[in-house]
ZADO-1210 file (C-alpha; in nm, 4 decimals, padded with zeros to 6 digits):
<atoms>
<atom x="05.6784" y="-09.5044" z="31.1345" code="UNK" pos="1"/>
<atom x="06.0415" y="-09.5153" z="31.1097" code="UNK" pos="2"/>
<atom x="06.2591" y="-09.4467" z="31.4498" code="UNK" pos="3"/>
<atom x="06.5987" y="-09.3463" z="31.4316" code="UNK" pos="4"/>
<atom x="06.8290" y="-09.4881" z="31.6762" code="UNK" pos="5"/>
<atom x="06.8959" y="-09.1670" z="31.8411" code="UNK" pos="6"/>
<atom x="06.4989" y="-09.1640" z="31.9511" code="UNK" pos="7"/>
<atom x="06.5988" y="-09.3728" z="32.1690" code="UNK" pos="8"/>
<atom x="06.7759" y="-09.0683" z="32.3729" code="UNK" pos="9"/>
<atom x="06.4830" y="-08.8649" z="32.3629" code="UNK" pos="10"/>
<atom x="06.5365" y="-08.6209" z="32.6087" code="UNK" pos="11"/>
<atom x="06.1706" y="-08.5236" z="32.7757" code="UNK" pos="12"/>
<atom x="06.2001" y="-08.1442" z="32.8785" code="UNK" pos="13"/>
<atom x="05.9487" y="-07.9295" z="33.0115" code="UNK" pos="14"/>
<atom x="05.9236" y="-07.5943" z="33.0230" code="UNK" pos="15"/>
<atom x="05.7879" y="-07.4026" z="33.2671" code="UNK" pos="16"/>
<atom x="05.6751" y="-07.0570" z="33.1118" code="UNK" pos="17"/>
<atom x="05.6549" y="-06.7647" z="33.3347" code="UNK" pos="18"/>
<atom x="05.9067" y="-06.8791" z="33.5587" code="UNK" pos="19"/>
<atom x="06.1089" y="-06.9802" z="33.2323" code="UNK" pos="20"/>
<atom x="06.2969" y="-07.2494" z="33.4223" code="UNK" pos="21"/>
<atom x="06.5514" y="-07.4488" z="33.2687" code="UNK" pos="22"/>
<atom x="06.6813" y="-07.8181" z="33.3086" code="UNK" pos="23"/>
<atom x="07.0229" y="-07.9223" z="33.2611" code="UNK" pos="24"/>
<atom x="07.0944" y="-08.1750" z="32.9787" code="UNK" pos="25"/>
<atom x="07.2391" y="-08.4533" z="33.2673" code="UNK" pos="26"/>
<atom x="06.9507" y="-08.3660" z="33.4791" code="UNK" pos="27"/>
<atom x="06.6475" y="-08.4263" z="33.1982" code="UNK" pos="28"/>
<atom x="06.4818" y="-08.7560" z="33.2239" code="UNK" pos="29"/>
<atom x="06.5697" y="-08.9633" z="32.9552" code="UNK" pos="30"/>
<atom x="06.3216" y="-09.1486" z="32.7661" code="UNK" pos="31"/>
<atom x="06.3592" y="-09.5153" z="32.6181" code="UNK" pos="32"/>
<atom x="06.1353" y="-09.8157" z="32.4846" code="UNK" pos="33"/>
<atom x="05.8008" y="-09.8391" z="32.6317" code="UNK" pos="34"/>
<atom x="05.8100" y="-09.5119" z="32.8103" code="UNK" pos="35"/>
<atom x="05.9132" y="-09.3502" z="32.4493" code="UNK" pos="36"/>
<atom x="05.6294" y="-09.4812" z="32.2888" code="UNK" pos="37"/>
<atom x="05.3760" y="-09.3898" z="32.5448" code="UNK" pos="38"/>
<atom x="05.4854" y="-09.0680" z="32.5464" code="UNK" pos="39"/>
<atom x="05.4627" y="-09.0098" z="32.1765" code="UNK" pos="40"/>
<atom x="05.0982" y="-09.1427" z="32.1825" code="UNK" pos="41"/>
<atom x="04.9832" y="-08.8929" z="32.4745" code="UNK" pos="42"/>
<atom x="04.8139" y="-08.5644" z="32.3274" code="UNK" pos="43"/>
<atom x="04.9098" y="-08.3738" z="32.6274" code="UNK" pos="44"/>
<atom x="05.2620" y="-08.4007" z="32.5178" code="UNK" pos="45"/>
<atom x="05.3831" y="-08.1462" z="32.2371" code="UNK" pos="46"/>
<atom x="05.6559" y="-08.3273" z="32.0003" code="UNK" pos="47"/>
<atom x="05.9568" y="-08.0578" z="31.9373" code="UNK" pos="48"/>
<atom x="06.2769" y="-08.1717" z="31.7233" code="UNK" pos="49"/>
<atom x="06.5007" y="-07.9165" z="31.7529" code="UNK" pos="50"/>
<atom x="06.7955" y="-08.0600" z="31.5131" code="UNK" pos="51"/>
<atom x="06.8346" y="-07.8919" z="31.2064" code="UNK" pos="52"/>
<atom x="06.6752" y="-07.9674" z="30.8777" code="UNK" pos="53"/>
<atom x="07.0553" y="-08.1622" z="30.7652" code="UNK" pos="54"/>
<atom x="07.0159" y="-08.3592" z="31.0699" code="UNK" pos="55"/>
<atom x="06.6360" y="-08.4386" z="30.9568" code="UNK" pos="56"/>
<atom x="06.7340" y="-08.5530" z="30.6388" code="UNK" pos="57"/>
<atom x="07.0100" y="-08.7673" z="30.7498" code="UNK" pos="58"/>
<atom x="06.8464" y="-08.9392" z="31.0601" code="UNK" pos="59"/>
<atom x="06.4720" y="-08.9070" z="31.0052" code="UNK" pos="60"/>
<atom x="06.2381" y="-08.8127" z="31.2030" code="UNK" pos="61"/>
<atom x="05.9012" y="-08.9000" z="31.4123" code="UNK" pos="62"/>
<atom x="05.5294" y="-08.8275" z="31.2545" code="UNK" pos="63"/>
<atom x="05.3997" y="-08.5368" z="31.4420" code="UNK" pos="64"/>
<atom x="05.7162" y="-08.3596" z="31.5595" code="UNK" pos="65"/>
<atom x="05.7352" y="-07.9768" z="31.4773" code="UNK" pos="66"/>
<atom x="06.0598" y="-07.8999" z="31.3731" code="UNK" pos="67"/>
<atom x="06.2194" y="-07.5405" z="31.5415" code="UNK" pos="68"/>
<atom x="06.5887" y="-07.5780" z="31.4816" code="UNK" pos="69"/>
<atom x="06.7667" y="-07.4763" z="31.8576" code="UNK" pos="70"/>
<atom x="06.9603" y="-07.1536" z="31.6951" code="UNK" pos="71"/>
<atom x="06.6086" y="-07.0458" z="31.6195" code="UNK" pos="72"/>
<atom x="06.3810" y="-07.1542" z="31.8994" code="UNK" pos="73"/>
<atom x="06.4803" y="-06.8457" z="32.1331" code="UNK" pos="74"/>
<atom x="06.2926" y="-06.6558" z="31.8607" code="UNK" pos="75"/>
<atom x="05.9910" y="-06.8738" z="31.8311" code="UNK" pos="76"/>
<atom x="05.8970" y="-06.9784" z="32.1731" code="UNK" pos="77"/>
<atom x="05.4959" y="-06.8241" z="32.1163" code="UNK" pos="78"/>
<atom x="05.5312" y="-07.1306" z="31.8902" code="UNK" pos="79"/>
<atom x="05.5154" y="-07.3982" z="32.1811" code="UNK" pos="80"/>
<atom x="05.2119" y="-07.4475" z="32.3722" code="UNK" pos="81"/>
<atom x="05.1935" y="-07.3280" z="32.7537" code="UNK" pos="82"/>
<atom x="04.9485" y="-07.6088" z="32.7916" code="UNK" pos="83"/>
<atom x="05.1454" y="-07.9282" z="32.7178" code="UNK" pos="84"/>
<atom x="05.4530" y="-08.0787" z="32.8515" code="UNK" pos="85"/>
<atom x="05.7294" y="-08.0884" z="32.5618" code="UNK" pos="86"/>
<atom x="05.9288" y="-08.4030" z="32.4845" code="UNK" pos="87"/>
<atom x="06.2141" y="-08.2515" z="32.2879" code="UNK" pos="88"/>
<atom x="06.4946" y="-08.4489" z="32.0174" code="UNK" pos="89"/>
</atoms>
């Protein structure tokens, strides 16, 4: 499994449907090493990349990650799980 050096910033979202909050890029935990790779190993966790298919090709990407570029994902949000906390790139 290859890991881009930008995995490394992982930012680990969740989103809290109903209330639909939202959490501030500075205020999202970050991620990094150990913590990283636990967290991509945990089935309650859904993987979302939300760079766009350029950004894909030029950095790579993580096995498992479902790709919804973030100028679509307004659109497609009955695509993410209300079950799961999402760990976003």
């Amino acid at each position: 499994m290859r890991i881009a050096g930008c995995w490394m910033a992982v930012v680990a979202l969740i989103l809290t449907f109903g209330a639909c909050s939202q959490v501030a890029e500075s205020e999202a935990p970050q991620l990094e090493g150990t913590e990283l790779a636990a967290a991509l190993a945990d089935e309650g966790i859904f993987l979302l990349d939300v760079r766009e298919p350029s950004e894909l090709e030029e950095l790579g990407t993580v096995e498992g990650y479902v790709n919804i570029p973030i100028d679509q994902l307004a659109d497609r949000l009955d695509e993410l799980p209300r079950d799961k906390r999402i760990l976003t790139a």
